[in-house]
C-alpha positions as CSV (number, residue, x, y, z in Angstrom):
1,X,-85.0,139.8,24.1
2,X,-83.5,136.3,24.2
3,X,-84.5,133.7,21.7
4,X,-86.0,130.5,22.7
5,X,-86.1,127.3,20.6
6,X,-89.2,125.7,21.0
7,X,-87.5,122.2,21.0
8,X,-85.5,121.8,24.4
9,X,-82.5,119.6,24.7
10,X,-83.5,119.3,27.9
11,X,-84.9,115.9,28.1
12,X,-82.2,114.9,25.8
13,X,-79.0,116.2,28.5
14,X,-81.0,114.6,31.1
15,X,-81.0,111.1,29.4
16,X,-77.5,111.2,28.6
17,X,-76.6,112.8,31.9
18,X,-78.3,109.7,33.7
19,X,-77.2,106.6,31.3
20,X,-73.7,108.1,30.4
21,X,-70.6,109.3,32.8
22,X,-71.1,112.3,31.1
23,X,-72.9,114.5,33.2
24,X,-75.0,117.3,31.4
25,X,-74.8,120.9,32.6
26,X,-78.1,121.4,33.9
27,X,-78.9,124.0,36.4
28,X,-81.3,122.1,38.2
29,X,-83.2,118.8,38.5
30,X,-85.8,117.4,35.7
31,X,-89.4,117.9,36.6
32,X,-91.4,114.4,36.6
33,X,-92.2,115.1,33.1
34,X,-88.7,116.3,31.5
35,X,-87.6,112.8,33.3
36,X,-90.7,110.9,31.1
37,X,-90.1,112.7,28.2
38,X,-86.4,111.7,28.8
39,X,-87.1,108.0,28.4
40,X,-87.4,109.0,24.5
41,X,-84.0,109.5,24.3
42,X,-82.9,106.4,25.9
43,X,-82.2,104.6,22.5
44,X,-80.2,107.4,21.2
45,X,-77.9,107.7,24.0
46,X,-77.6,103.9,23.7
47,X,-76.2,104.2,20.2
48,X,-73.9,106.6,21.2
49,X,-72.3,104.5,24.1
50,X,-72.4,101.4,21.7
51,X,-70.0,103.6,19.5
52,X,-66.9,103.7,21.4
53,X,-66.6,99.9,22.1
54,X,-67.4,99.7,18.2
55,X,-64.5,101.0,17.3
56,X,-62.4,99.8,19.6
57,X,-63.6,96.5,18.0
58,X,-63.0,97.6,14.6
59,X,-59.0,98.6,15.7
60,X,-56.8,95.7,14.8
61,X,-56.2,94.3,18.1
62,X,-56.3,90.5,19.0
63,X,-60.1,89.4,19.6
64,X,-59.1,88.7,23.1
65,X,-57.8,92.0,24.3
66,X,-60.1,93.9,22.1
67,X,-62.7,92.4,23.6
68,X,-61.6,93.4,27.0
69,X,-60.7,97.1,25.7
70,X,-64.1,97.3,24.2
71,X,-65.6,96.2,27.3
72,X,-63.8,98.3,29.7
73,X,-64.7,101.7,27.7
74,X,-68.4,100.6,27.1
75,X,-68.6,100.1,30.8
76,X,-66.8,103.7,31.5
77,X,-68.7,105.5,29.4
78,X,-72.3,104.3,30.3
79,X,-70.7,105.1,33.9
80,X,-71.2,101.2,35.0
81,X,-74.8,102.7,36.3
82,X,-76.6,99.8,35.0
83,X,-73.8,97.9,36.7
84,X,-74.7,99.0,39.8
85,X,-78.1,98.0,39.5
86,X,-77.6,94.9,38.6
87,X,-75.1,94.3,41.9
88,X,-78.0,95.6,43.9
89,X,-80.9,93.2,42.3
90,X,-78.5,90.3,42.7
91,X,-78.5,90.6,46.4
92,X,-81.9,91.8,47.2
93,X,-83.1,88.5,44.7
94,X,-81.0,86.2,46.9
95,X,-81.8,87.7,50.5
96,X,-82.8,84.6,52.3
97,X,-86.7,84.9,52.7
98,X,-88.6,85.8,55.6
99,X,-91.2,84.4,57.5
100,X,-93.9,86.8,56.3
101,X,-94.0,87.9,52.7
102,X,-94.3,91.9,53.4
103,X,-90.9,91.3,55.4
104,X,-89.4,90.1,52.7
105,X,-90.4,92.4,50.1
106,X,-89.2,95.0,53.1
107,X,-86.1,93.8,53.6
108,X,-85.6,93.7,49.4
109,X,-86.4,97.2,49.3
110,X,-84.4,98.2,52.0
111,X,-80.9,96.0,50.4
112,X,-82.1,97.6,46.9
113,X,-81.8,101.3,48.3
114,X,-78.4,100.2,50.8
115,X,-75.2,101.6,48.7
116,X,-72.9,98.7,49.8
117,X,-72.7,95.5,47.6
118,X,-72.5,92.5,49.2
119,X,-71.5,88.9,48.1
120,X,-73.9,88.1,45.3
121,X,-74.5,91.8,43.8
122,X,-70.7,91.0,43.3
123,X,-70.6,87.8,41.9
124,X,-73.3,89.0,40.0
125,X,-71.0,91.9,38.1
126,X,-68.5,89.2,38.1
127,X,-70.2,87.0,36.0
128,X,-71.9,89.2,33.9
129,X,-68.7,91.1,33.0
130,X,-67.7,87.8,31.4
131,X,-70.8,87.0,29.7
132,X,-70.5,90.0,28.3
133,X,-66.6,90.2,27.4
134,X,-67.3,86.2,26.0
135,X,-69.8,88.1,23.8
136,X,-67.6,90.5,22.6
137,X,-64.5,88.1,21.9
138,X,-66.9,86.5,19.2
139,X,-69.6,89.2,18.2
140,X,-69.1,91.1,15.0
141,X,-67.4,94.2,15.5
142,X,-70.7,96.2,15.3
143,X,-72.8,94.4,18.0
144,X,-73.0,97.1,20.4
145,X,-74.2,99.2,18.1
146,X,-77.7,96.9,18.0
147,X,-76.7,95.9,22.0
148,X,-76.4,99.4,23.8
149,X,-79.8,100.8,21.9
150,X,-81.6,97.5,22.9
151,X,-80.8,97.5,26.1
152,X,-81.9,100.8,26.5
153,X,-85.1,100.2,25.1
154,X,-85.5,97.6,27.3
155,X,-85.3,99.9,30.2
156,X,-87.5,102.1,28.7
157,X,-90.1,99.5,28.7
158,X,-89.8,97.9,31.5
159,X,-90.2,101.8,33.2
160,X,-93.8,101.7,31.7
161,X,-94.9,98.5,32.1
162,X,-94.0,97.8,36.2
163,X,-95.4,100.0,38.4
164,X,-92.0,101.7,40.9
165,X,-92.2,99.0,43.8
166,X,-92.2,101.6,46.3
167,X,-94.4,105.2,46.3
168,X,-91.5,107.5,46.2
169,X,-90.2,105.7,43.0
């Protein structure tokens, strides 16, 4: 007879498996409530990605190249996902409007699910990279400890407050 816990990490690998480059030995895909019930967890996983660029800013390194450090293994270990989003909202925000407004929202929908980047999702990345590194050259060492669990918050409520813009999510 095998023992079960009746509290499942479940929801919690499948958080970090989907905001992390770790990816969490699961044997199959989260039902549609394990991936709600996820969205708990989004916080937590936040503070532990905001932990490695921590301490790189805590190392004594020049503010400039700590910065850049810290920056480069936040964005490795949250897997540059939200990255990728970002590149893909850039360039279905500045797709040149069509004629009719349902064409437009089509063709947004259609750039947002196309895997290439084009020219603004990559100025977008650009730009935010270094908004992001100019934070770090003068935030205290422990800002992404209060950034990486706030930003996943975020997500978490902007998941329950917008309706998915398409049926299949």
């Amino acid at each position: 007879m095998q023992y079960r816990s009746p509290v499942s990490l479940r929801p919690l690998l499948l958080a970090a498996g989907m905001l992390t480059a770790v990816r969490a030995p699961l044997r199959a895909k989260g039902t549609e409530e394990e991936l709600r019930s996820a969205t708990a967890f989004y916080p937590l996983v936040g503070l532990g990605i905001g932990l490695l660029p921590a301490a790189v800013l805590l190392a004594p390194l020049p503010s400039l190249m700590g910065a850049v450090l810290a920056l480069a293994v936040w964005t490795v270990a949250a897997g540059a996902s939200l990255l990728d989003g970002w590149a893909h909202c850039c360039d279905a925000a500045f797709a040149p409007p069509l004629e009719e407004e349902e064409a437009t929202r089509q063709r947004r929908l259609a750039i947002l699910r196309d895997p290439r980047v084009g020219v603004f999702g990559v100025a977008g990345v650009a730009l935010l990279l270094l908004a992001k590194w100019s934070a770090l050259v003068y935030a205290p060492p422990l800002a992404p400890l209060v950034a990486a669990p706030v930003a996943r918050w975020t997500l978490v409520h902007t998941l329950r407050a917008h309706p998915p813009p398409r049926r299949d999510g």
